[in-house]
C-alpha angles and dihedrals in degrees: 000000000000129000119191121223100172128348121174120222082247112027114196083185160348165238139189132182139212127200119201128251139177125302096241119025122125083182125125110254107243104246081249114047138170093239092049092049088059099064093045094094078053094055095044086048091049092046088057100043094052107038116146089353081119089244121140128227130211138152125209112241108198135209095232141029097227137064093222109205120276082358093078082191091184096043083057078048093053101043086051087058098055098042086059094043099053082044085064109032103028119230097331113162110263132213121198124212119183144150139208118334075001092056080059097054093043081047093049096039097041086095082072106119090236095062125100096166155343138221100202115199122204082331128192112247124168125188084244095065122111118227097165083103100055091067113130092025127105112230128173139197142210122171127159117245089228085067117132103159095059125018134233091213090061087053092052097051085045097048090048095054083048094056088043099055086057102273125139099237124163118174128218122201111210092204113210097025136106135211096278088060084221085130113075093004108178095036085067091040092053094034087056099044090048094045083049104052085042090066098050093053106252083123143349121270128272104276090247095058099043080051094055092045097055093046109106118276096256088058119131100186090068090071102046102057107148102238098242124224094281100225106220100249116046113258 
């Protein structure tokens, strides 16, 4: 369920990450996977921005490549990881990072006592979907606005809800890119690392973000930040 990339022999944190997958597959993932992949350039952004910073690293690895209906098969996925991850580490704060039908699964298991927060990618978000349990967490979205497979508006509704039920969202819109991030690729890669190592307190949050999220709850214009040209070192 859980794969280490990097744990510290005293982890003051953490972050897992969840790649996305199909709607209905009770099939094993292959070790190496296209969604997976995908994540990869994250993971290497996420290793340089917090070496030596005492954070743990680790991706969720499912049994299956679908969510399968009421099974939520990665959510259960996702809970399990976090389980074994607070086992070995103790009750570090944890970031999520997921996209896609990974974004889902981060979305569904941020309630997990161990989560602080969440940066969600091009994530799945039906109408059906609970976020009561993310108040208190801060969760944040980016989703380009080329994206047909899933769809930003979702996100926004989502997000809103979200908002709503007493979470700290902000949105991000990646214009020009698609749901396979393969436009504006290291914008996204850098955006999400920094977003991440915000949240677990190596630095504060881009002053566009900390803004959204103090805007009251009924906002729209929390949910709608242009995602800026993302320089390759933080300011």
């Amino acid at each position: 369920m859980l794969h280490w990339r990097v744990r510290p022999a005293a982890a003051r944190a953490a972050v897992l990450v969840l790649h996305g997958g199909e709607e209905h597959n009770l099939a094993r993932p292959r070790r190496l996977n296209l969604p997976l992949l995908r994540m990869h350039g994250f993971l290497r952004a996420l290793t340089r921005d917090t070496a030596d910073a005492g954070v743990a690293i680790g991706t969720v690895r499912y049994r299956h490549r679908g969510w399968n209906g009421d099974r939520a098969d990665a959510a259960q996925d996702a809970f399990a990881a976090l389980d074994e991850l607070t086992k070995t580490l103790g009750p570090v704060p944890t970031v999520l990072v997921g996209h896609s039908m990974g974004g889902r699964a981060a979305l569904r298991a941020g309630g997990h006592p161990t989560v602080t927060g969440l940066v969600a990618l091009a994530p799945w978000c039906p109408a059906e979907d609970p976020c009561d349990h993310l108040a208190g967490r801060d969760v944040l979205f980016l989703h380009g606005d080329r994206d047909t497979v899933t769809l930003p508006a979702d996100t926004r509704a989502f997000a809103a809800r979200s908002r709503a039920a007493g979470a700290r969202v902000c949105g991000y819109t990646v214009a020009g890119s698609g749901h396979a991030m393969l436009q504006r690729i290291p914008d996204w890669h850098r955006a999400t690392s920094r977003l991440t190592t915000a949240l677990l307190g190596l630095h504060p949050l881009p002053a566009e973000a900390a803004s959204a999220l103090a805007l009251p709850a009924a906002s729209p214009e929390a949910l709608t930040l242009p995602l800026p040209r993302q320089p390759r070192t933080a300011p």
